[in-house]
C-alpha positions as CSV (number, residue, x, y, z in Angstrom):
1,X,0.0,0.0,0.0
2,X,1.2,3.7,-0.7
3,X,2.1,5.5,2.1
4,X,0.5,9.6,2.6
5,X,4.2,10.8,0.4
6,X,4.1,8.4,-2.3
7,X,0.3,9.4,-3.0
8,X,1.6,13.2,-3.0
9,X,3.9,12.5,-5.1
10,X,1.8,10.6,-8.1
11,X,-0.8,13.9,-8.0
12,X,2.3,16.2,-8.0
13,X,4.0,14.3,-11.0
14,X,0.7,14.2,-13.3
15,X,0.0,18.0,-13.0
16,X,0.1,19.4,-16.2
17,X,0.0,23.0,-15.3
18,X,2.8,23.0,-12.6
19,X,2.8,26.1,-10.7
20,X,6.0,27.6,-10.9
21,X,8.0,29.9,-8.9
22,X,9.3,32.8,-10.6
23,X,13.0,32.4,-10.6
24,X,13.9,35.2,-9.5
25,X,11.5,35.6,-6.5
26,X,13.5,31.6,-5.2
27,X,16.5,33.8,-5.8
28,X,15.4,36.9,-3.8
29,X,14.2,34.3,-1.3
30,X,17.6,32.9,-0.8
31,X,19.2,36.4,-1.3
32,X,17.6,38.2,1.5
33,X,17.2,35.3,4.3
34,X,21.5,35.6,3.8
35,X,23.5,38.4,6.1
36,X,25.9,38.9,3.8
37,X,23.9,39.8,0.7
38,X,24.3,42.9,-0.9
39,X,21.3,45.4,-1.1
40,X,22.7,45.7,-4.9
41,X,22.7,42.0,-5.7
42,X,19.3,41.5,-4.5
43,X,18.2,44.4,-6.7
44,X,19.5,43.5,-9.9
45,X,17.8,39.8,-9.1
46,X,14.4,41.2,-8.9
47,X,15.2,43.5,-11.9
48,X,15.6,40.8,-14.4
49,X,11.9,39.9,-14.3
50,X,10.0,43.2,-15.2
51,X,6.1,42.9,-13.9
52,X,7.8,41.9,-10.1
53,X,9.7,45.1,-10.7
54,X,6.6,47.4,-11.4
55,X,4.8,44.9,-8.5
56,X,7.4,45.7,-6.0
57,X,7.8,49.3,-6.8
58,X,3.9,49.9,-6.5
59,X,3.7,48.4,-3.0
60,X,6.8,50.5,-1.7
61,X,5.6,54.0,-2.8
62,X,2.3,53.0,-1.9
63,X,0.9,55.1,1.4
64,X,1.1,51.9,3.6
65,X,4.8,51.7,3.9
66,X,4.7,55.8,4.0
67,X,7.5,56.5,1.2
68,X,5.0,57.5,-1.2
69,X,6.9,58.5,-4.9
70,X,9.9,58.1,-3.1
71,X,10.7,54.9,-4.5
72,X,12.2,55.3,-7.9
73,X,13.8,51.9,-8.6
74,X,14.9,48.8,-6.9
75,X,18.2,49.3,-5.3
76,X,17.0,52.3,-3.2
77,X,14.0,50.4,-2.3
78,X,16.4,47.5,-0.3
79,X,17.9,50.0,0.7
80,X,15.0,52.3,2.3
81,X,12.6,49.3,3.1
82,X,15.3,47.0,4.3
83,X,15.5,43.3,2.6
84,X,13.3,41.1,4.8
85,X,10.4,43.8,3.5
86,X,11.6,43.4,-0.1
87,X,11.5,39.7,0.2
88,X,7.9,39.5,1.8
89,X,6.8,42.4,-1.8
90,X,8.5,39.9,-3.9
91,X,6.4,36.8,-2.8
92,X,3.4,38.6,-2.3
93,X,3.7,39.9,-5.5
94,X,4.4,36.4,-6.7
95,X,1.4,34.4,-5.2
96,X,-1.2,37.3,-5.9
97,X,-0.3,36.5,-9.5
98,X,-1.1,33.0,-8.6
99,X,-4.4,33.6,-7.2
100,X,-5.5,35.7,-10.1
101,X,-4.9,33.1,-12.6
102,X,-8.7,31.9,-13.6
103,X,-6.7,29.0,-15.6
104,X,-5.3,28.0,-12.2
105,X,-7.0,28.2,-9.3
106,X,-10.5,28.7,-11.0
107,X,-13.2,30.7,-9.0
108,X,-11.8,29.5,-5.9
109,X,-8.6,32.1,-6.6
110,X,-9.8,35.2,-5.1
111,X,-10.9,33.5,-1.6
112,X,-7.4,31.6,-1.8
113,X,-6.0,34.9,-1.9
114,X,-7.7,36.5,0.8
115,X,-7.0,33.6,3.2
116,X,-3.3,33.4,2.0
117,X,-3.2,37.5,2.5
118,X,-4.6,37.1,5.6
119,X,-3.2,34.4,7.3
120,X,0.3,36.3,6.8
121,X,-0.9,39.0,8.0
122,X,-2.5,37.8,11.4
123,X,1.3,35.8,11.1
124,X,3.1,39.0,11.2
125,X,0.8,40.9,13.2
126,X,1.7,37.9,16.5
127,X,5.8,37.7,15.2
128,X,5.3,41.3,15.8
129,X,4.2,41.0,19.6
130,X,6.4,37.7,20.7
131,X,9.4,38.2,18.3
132,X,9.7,41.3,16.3
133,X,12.6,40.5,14.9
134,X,11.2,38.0,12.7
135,X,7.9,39.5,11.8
136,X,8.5,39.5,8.1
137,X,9.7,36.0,7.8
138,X,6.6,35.1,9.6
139,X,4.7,37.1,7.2
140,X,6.2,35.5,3.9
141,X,5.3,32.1,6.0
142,X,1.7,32.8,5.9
143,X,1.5,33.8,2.2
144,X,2.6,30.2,1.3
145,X,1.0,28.1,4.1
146,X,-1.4,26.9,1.7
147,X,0.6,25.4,-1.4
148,X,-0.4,22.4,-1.6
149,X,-4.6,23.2,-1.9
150,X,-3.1,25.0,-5.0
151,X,-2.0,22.1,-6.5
152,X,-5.2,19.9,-5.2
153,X,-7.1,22.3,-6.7
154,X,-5.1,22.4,-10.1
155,X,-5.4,18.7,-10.4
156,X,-8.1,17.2,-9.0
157,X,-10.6,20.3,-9.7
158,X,-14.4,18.6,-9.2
159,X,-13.0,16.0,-6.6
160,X,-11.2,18.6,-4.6
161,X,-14.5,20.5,-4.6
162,X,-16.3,17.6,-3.7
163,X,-13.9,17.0,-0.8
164,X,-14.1,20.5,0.4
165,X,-18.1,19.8,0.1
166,X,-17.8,16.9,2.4
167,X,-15.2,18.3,5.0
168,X,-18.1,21.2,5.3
169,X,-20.9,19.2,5.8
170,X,-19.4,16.6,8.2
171,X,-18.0,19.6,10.8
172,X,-14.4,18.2,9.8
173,X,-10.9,19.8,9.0
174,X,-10.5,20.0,5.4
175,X,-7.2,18.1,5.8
176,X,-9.1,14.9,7.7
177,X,-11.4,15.3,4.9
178,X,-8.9,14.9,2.0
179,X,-7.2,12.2,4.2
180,X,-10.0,10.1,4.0
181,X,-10.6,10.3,0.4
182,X,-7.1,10.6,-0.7
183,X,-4.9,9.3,1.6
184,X,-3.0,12.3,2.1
185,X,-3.6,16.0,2.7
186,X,-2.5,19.3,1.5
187,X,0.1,20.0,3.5
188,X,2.0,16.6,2.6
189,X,1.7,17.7,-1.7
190,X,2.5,21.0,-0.5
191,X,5.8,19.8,1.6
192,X,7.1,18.1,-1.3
193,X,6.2,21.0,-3.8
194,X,8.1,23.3,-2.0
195,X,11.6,20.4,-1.9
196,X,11.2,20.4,-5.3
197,X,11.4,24.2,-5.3
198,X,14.1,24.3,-3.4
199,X,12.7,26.7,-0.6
200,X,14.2,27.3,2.5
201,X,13.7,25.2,5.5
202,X,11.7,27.4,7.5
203,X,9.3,27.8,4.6
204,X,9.4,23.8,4.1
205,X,8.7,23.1,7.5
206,X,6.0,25.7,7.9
207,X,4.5,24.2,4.6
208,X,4.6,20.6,5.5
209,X,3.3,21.6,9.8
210,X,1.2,24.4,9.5
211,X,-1.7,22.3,11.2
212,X,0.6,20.6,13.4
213,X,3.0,22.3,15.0
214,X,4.1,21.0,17.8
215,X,5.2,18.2,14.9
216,X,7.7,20.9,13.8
217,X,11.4,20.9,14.6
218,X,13.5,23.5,14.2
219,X,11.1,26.2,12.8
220,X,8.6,25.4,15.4
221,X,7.6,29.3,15.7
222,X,7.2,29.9,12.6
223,X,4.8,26.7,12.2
224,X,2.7,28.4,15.5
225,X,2.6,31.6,14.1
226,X,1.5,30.4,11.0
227,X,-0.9,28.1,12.9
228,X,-2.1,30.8,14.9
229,X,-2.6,32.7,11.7
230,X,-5.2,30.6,10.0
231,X,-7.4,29.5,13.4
232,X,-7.7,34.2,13.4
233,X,-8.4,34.0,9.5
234,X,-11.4,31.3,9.6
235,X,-12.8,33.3,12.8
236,X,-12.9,36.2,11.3
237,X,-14.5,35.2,7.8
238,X,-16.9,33.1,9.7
239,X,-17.9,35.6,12.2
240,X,-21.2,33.4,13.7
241,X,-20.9,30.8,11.5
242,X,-17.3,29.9,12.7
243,X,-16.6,26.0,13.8
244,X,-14.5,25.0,16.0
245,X,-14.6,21.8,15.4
246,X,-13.4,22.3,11.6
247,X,-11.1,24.9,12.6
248,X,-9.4,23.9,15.7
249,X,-6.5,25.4,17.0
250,X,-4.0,23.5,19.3
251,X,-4.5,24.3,23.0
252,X,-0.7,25.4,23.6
253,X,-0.8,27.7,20.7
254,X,-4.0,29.1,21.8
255,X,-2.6,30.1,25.7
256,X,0.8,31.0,23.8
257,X,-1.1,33.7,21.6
258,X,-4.1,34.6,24.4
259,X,-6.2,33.5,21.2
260,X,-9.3,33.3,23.6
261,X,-8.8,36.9,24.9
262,X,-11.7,38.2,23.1
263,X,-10.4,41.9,22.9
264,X,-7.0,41.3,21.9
265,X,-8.6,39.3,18.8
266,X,-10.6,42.4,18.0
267,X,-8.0,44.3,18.0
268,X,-6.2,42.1,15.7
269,X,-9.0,41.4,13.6
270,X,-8.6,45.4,13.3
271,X,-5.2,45.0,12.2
272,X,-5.7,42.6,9.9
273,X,-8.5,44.1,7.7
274,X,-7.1,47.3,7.7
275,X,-3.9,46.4,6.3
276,X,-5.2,43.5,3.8
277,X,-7.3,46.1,2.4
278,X,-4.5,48.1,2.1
279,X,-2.0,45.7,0.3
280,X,-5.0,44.6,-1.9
281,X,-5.9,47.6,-2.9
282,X,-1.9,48.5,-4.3
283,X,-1.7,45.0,-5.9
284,X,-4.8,45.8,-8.5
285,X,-4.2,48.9,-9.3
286,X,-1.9,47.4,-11.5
C-alpha cells in the first residue's frame, strides 16, 4: 500500500499546469534570508523579471509603507525598506499573481488569496508581539502556508471540490477530509512542492506543519505563528458561522497567543483588515 508521500507525489507528478516559482523571487528568497547579501545584488535579481519590478515598486511607494513616490527603482527600495520587506513584496507579488490566474485556481482564486493575505498578516501581526525580529519571515510564512490546496485544486478540480463539500458538511478539518478520500492531505503535496522548489527550511517546515505544529522541529515558531494565523483567519470570515470543530486550534498555541482573549482578537482582527485592504488595494491597481 502507498504511504501519505508516495500518493503526493503521483498527483504532484501528473500536474500538467505545474505552478511555478518565478526564478527570480526563489533567488530573492535565498538572497535576502542571507546576512551577507548585498542590497545591490538582490536588486538586480528582482530587476531581471520586469512585472515583479513594477509589483514591488507599486507596494513601496504606496501610502502603507509611508515612502510614497519616493521609491524610484529597486536598489533604493532594499535599501530604504530593508530586505526582509523586499523579500515579503517579492512573494506577495508572486502568489497574488497566482491567485488571479482563472486558468489555475478557477473561482476558488480570489478567496485563496484572501485567506493566504490574511493568514500572513495575522502571522506577522503575532511575530510582531512575541518576536519582532522576525515579523516579516513570519509574514512570507503565511503567504505560502497553503501550497499544496493550489495544486489539489489544479489537479483534481471537481473531486477537490467535492472534498471541500464533504469536509463542510461533516464539521471536519479539510485536511481529515482529503485524508479520508485521498490518503493524504495538503500540507504533505505542498511539503514536497516546495523540496522540489528548493525553498528554505523554514518555509518547508512551515509548509509541511502548518496544522501541526508541535510536529515541527527547528522552525517550530514559525509553524505556530502560521498556525495561529489561519485559526484568526477562519474566525474572522466566519464571524457566527465559525466551527471550531473544523477549525481547531492546538491548545498550547491558543494560551501561547491569548487566542481566547476576546479583545485582543478584536483588536487584531482590526489589524488585519485594515492592512489586507490596504496591500489589496496596491496590488490591483496594476
Amino acid at each position: 500500500m502507498k504511504n501519505s508521500r508516495a500518493r503526493a507525489e503521483e498527483v504532484l507528478n501528473g500536474l500538467k499546469r505545474l505552478p511555478a516559482m518565478p526564478a527570480p523571487v526563489l533567488r530573492v528568497i535565498q538572497l535576502a534570508g542571507d546576512p551577507n547579501s548585498a542590497a545591490g545584488e538582490i536588486a538586480e535579481c528582482i530587476s531581471t523579471e520586469p512585472s515583479l519590478t513594477t509589483d514591488v515598486l507599486r507596494v513601496a511607494n504606496s501610502a502603507y509603507y509611508g515612502v510614497p513616490g519616493e521609491v524610484t527603482n529597486v536598489r533604493m527600495g532594499v535599501i530604504m525598506l530593508g530586505t526582509t520587506t523586499i523579500r515579503s513584496l517579492a512573494m506577495m507579488a508572486a502568489a497574488y499573481t497566482w491567485f488571479e490566474q482563472p486558468e489555475l485556481c478557477g473561482r476558488r482564486g480570489r478567496a485563496m488569496w484572501d485567506h493566504a493575505l490574511s493568514t500572513a498578516i495575522f502571522a506577522g501581526a503575532l511575530a510582531r508581539r512575541y518576536a519582532p525580529t522576525v515579523e516579516e519571515e513570519a509574514f512570507c510564512c503565511g503567504l505560502l502556508h497553503d501550497l499544496g490546496k493550489i495544486i489539489l485544486t489544479v489537479s483534481l478540480t471537481s473531486q477537490y471540490e467535492a472534498i471541500l463539500e464533504r469536509a463542510n458538511s461533516r464539521r471536519i478539518p479539510d485536511a481529515e477530509a482529503e485524508r479520508m478520500a485521498l490518503g493524504f492531505d495538503h500540507s504533505d503535496v505542498g511539503g514536497i512542492l516546495a523540496e522540489r522548489w528548493g525553498l528554505p527550511a523554514m518555509l518547508r517546515e512551515v509548509v509541511r506543519h502548518h496544522h501541526n505544529p508541535r510536529d515541527a522541529q527547528e522552525h517550530r515558531a514559525f509553524a505556530e505563528f502560521v498556525h495561529a494565523g489561519d485559526y484568526l483567519y477562519w474566525r474572522m470570515a466566519e464571524g457566527e458561522a465559525f466551527d471550531p470543530a473544523r477549525r481547531a486550534v492546538e491548545p498550547e498555541v491558543a494560551r501561547k497567543f491569548e487566542l481566547e482573549n476576546q479583545e485582543r482578537i478584536e483588536a487584531l482582527f482590526d489589524v488585519a483588515n485594515a492592512k489586507r485592504e490596504a496591500l489589496s488595494s496596491v496590488l490591483k491597481a496594476a
